[in-house]
N, C-alpha and C positions, 0 to 999 in steps of 0.2 A: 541467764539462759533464755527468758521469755523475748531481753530486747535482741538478743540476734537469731530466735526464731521470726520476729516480725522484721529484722532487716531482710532475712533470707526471704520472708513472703512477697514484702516488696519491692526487691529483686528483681525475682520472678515473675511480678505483675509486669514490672518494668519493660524485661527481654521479652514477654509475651506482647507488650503494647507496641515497640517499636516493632518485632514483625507481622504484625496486624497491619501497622502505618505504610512500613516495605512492600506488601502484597496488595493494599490497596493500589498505591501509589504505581506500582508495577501495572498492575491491573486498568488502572486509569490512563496510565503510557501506552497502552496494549490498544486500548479503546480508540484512544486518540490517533494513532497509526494504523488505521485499520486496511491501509492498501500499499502498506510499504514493501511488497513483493516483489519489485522489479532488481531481477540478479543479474549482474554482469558473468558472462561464462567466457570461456577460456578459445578465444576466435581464431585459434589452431584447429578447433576442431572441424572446422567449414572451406573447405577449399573450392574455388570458383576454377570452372574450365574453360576455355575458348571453346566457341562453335564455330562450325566451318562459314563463311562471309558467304552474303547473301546479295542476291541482287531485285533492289524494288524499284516498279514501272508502274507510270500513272494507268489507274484501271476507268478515271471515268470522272466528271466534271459536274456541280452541284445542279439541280432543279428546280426554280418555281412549283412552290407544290397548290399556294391559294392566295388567300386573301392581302388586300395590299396593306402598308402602313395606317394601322389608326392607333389610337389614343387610348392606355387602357387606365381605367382608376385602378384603384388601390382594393386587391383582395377581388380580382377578376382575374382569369384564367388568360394565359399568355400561351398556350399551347392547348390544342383540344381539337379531338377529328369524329368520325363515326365511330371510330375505334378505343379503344382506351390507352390513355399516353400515361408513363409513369416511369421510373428512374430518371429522373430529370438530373445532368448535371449542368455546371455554369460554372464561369471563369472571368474575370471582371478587368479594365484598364481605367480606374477613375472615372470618367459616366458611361463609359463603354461596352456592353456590356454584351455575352454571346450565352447562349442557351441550347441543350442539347435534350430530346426525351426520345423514349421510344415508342412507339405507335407498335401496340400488339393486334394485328390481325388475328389470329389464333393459333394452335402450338406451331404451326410450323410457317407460318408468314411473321414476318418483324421488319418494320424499317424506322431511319431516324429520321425524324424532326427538328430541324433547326429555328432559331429564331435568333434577333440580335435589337438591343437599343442602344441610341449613343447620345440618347440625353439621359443615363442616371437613373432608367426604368419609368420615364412617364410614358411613351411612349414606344411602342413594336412593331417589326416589318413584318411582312408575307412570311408564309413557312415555307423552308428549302427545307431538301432533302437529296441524296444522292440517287443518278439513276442505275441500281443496281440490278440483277437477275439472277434467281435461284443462290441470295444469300440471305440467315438469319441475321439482322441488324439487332443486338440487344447489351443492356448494362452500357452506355454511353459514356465515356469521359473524358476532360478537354481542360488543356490547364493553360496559362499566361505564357509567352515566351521574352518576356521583358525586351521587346526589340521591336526596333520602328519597322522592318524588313520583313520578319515571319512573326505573327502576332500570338498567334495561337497553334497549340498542340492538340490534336484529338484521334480517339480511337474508339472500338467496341469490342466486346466479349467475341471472339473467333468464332465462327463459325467452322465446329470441324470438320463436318459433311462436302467442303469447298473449299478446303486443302490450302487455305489461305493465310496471312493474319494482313489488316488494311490499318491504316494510319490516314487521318489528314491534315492537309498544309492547310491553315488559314493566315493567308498574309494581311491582311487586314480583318476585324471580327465583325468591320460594321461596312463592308463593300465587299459582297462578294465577285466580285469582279476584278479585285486589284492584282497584278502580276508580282511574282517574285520566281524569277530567274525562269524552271520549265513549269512552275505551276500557275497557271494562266485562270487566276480566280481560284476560290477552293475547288482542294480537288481530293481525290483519294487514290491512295497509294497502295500496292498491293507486294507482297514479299511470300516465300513458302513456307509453310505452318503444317507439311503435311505428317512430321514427324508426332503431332499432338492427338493423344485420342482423346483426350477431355481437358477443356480449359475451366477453371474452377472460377477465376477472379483477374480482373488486368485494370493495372491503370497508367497511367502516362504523368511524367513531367514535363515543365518548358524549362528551356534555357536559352541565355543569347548567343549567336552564334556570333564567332568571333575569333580573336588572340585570347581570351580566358577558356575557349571552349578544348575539349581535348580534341577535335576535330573540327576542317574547316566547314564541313555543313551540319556540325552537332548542335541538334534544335530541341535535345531532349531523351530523357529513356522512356520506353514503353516495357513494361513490365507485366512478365504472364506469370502467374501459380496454375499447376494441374501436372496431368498425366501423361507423360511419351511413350510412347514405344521402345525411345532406343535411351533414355535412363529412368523412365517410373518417375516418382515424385519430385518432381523435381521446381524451381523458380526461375524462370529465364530473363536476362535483359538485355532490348535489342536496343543500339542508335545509330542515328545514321552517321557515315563518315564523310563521306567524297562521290561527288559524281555517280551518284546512285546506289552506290556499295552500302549495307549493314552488317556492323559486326554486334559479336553476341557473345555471352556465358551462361553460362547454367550452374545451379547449384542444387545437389540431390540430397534429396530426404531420405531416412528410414519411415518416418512415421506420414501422416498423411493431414495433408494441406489443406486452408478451411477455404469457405467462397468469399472471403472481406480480405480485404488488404488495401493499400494507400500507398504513393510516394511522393516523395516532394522534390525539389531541385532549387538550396541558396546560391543565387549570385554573389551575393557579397562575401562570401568565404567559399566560393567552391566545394559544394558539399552538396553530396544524395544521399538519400533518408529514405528506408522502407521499413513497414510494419506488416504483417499479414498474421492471420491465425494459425498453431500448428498445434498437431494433436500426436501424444502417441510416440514421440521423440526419444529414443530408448535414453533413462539416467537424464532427461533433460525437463522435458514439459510433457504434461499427461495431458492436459486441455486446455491452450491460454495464448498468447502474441508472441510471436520472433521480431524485434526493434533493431538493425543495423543502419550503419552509416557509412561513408566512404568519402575521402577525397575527389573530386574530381580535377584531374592534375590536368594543366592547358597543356596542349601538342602532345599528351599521351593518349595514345587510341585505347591502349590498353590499360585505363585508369584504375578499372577494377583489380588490379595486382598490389593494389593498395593496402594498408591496412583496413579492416573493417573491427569497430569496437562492437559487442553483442549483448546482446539483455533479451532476458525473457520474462515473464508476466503472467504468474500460474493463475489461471481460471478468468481473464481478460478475453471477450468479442469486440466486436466489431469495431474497428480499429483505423482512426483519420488523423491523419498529420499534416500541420504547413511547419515551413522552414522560410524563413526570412530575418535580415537584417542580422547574420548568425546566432538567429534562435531558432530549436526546434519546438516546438508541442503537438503531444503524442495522446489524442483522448479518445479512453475506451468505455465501456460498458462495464463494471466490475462489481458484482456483487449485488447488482440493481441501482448500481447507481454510475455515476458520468466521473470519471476521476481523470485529470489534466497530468501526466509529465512534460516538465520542463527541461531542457539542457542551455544551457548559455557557453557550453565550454568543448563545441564541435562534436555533441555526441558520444562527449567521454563519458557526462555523467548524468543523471537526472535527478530532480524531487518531485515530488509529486502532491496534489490540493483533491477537492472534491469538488465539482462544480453546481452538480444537481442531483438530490435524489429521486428514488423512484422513477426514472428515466432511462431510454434505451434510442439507438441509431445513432451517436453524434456526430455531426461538421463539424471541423472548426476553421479558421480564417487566421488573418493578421491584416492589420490596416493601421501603419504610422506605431505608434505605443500601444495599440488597443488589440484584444483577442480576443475575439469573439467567437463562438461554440454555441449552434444549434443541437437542437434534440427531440425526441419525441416524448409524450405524455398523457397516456389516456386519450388518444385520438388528438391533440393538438401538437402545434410546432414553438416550442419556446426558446428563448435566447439569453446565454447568458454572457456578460462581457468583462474581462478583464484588465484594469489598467496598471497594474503590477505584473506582470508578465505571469501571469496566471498563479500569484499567491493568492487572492481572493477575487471570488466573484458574484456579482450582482445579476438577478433575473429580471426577465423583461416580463410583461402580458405575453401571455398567446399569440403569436401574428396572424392566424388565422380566422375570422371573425366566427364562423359557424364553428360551433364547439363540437369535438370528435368530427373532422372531416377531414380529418386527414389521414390516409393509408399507413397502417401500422404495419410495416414491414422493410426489408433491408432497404438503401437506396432511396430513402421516401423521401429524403429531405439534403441538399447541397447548399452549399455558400460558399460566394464567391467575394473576396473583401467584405462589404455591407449587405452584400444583394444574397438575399435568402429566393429559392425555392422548391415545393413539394407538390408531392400528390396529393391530391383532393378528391372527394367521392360525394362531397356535397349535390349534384347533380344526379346522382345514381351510378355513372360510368366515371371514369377517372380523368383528370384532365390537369395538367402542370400549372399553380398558382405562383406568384411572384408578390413580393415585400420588402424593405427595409429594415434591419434588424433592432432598427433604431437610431437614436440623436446620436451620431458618432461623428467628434471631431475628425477630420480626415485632414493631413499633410497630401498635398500629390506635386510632388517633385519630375519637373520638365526641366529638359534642356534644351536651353533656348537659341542656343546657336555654337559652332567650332569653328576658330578662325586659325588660320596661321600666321605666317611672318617669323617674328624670333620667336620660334618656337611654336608650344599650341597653347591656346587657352579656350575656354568654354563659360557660358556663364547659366548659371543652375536656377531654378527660378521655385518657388513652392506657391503654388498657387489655392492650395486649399485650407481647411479652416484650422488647423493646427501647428505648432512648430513641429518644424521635421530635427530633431536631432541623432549627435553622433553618427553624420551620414558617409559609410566608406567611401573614397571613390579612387579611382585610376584613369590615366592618361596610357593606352598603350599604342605602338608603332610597329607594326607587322612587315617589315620591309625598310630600307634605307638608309634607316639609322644607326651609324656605330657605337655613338657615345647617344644616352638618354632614352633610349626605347623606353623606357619604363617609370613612369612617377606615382607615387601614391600618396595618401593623405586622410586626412577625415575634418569633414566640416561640423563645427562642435550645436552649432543653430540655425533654422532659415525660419523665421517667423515670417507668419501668413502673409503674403504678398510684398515678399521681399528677396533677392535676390543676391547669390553671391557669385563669383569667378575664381576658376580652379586654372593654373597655369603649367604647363608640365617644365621637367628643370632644362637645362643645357641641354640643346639637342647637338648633331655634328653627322654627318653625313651625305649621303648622296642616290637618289635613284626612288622609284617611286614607291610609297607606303600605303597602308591599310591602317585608318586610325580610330580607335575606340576607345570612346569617352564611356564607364562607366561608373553610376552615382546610387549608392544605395543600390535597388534593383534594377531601375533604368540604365537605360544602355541605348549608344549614338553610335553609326558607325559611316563616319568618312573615308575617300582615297583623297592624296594628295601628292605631293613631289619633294623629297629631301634635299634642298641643295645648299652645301657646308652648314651654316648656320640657322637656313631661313628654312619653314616648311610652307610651299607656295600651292596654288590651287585645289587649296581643298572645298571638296564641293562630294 
């Protein structure tokens, strides 16, 4: 009787100890997942409308605003007036690099500041700026259009009192002067926005325009969150089509839209990526990110009738994404701290890491294999960089030498590839700093020439200090061709300062073509003449 009372004691210790071990263990699982929030929801529930097509005319051509090219060191201001300059953004091409802030006169004067370097940030030109009248210029941003033709994308927060929304062309980021087709140097574009009574947040993608683009002058989306008149809350996205024309959809809320949001635009998988904040979403998100993605299908205008996959991200701010090389990452503010989503698989799915604690505002970038994510900290700007596609990541020092000078607030801080800059108050009034995020291997993948004859070939060159691998690319033919319009491929390595050639297959045809070569994100676009076998004057 005594020994199976103490079997039964020991038992019971037993089942008592293994769910002690269960609940820690559970408990420790819990800990270690502490941002696994982000839910895919059901993307029937969101339907995108067409907007009536628009039509945009150049309103006006860039201006000398000061001082000419000098030489700046390291952790001196690259933008800075009477006035105080702050949301700075920036957009990079390998040393090329283009900078936007805004110069706040007071609550109701705003204009931008341009600036640009094409040695790799040793050195800066004069500040431009557009010559505008009775418009508020504020929240600037400006993204890469992977194209030798229109280089860059850029816009501002609407001004709604001027019944507007403006966009600009930069065909080149480091000559303002270069022509591309009716924009004669940068210039600014103007469309009607009079439907908007409050625009909350807007940002811009680039893309190459091209045969992958869904339209022949699609250079990219601009994207608004705020408030209409004629649907309330709503998210619009406008691009350009053809010959001055914009079309557009809109997608309306119940609940109400925050002032951050981000987009991005992969070339090498055709695919746009938005994030913004929403609050208040009835059965959905009470305060946290809306993350979608979409196809971007070549010669569909109406690409957005796409599938779109959805996730939301209960108690997520401030919200930045790049997309390249078909990855995206999605990093927000969550909980006080920096947490990275990853997708590798078009935005079907994510995971997600931690990149920094105790930190708020984050950039993030991509350059070659590396992901790099700025942020803010106690008044400094730090960097952390990823060579695993954001499963773990390593912090850099502070880049800003004076400790706490940097403006704690949205916007304070952009990267663009390598090239980090922010707001600074170190002087008393604000003024836009410029840095290196640090020792970052870089691939930078040129195309070095398109020839024809039998057929096309191209030869790819990597000229920077890392291998460029698993690099897409495509040969395509807009015109001529019956058989072989279309090759594609993937080159598996181009170690630094070495060179491959990409060949498209059998061509056969006749009459003249439009031919674009693109590799990874880069992108060439020749005409030439299809006759039966041979492709002759391309130039």
């Amino acid at each position: 009787m005594q020994r199976k009372k103490i079997k039964k004691t020991l038992l019971m210790y037993t089942i008592a100890l293994t769910l002690l071990v269960a609940t820690v263990q559970i408990q420790a699982d819990s800990e270690q997942d502490t941002h696994s929030t982000l839910i895919r929801i059901d993307s029937s529930r969101f339907t995108r409308t067409a907007k009536e097509p628009l039509t945009c005319s150049m309103t006006t051509q860039y201006k000398t605003h000061s001082t000419p090219l000098q030489t700046i060191a390291a952790n001196q201001a690259i933008i800075s007036s009477e006035y105080d300059c702050k949301n700075p953004a920036i957009t990079a091409n390998q040393g090329d690099i283009l900078v936007l802030a805004e110069e706040s006169q007071s609550i109701l004067a705003s204009d931008l500041l341009i600036t640009y370097s094409s040695d790799n940030g040793n050195s800066w030109s004069e500040l431009n700026g557009f010559a505008t009248e009775d418009i508020i210029e504020t929240r600037p941003v400006v993204d890469y259009c992977y194209n030798s033709e229109m280089q860059a994308y850029g816009t501002f927060l609407p001004d709604t009192s001027s019944g507007t929304i403006s966009f600009f062309h930069f065909p080149s980021m480091t000559n303002p002067e270069t022509v591309y087709q009716e924009s004669e140097g940068w210039t600014m574009w103007s469309f009607d926005g009079s439907n908007w009574m409050d625009c909350y947040a807007i940002d811009v993608g680039g893309y190459p325009h091209g045969s992958n683009a869904p339209a022949p002058e699609f250079h990219g989306v601009l994207t608004i969150i705020g408030s209409s008149s004629s649907y309330g809350e709503t998210l619009d996205n406008y691009y350009e089509t053809e010959g001055g024309g914009i079309s557009a959809c809109y997608l309306a809320f119940e609940g109400q839209l925050g002032d951050t949001m981000a987009v991005d635009l992969d070339p090498t998988n055709q695919r746009y990526y938005e994030v913004f904040e929403l609050q208040n979403e009835p059965e959905l998100v009470t305060d946290g990110i809306f993350l979608e993605s979409c196809w971007l299908e070549p010669g569909n205008v109406d690409w957005w009738e796409n599938d779109w996959p959805i996730f939301v991200v209960e108690g997520a701010h401030d919200p930045d994404l790049v997309a390249d090389n078909g990855k995206c990452h999605c990093v927000v503010e969550l909980d006080g701290n920096i947490v990275c989503y990853t997708s590798t698989d078009e935005g079907n799915s994510f995971r997600s890491s931690t990149v920094a604690n105790n930190a708020q505002y984050p950039s993030i970038a991509r350059v070659g294999s590396s992901v790099i994510c700025t942020y803010e900290r106690n008044g400094d700007i730090y960097s952390a960089i990823s060579e695993d596609d954001g499963v773990s990541w390593e912090e850099f020092s502070a880049l800003n030498e004076v400790s706490g000078s940097v403006a704690e607030a949205e916007a304070c801080n952009d990267i663009g590839n390598e090239h980090v800059v922010w707001t600074d108050t170190r002087e008393g009034s604000s003024s836009i700093y410029y840095s290196s995020a640090g020792d970052v291997a870089v691939p930078i993948i040129e195309i070095e020439s398109v020839a024809g004859g039998f057929g096309i070939q191209a030869t790819i060159s990597n000229t920077g200090t890392a291998a460029a691998t698993d690099l897409a690319w495509s040969i395509n033919l807009d015109g001529g061709a019956f058989i072989g319009a279309e090759t594609s491929g993937v080159i598996s390595s181009i170690a630094p300062g070495n060179s491959e050639t990409i060949k498209s297959g059998f061509i056969l045809g006749i009459g003249a073509t439009e031919i674009t070569v693109t590799v990874g994100s880069v992108s060439e676009t020749k005409s030439g003449t299809v006759f039966l076998f041979f492709v002759i004057g391309v130039s």
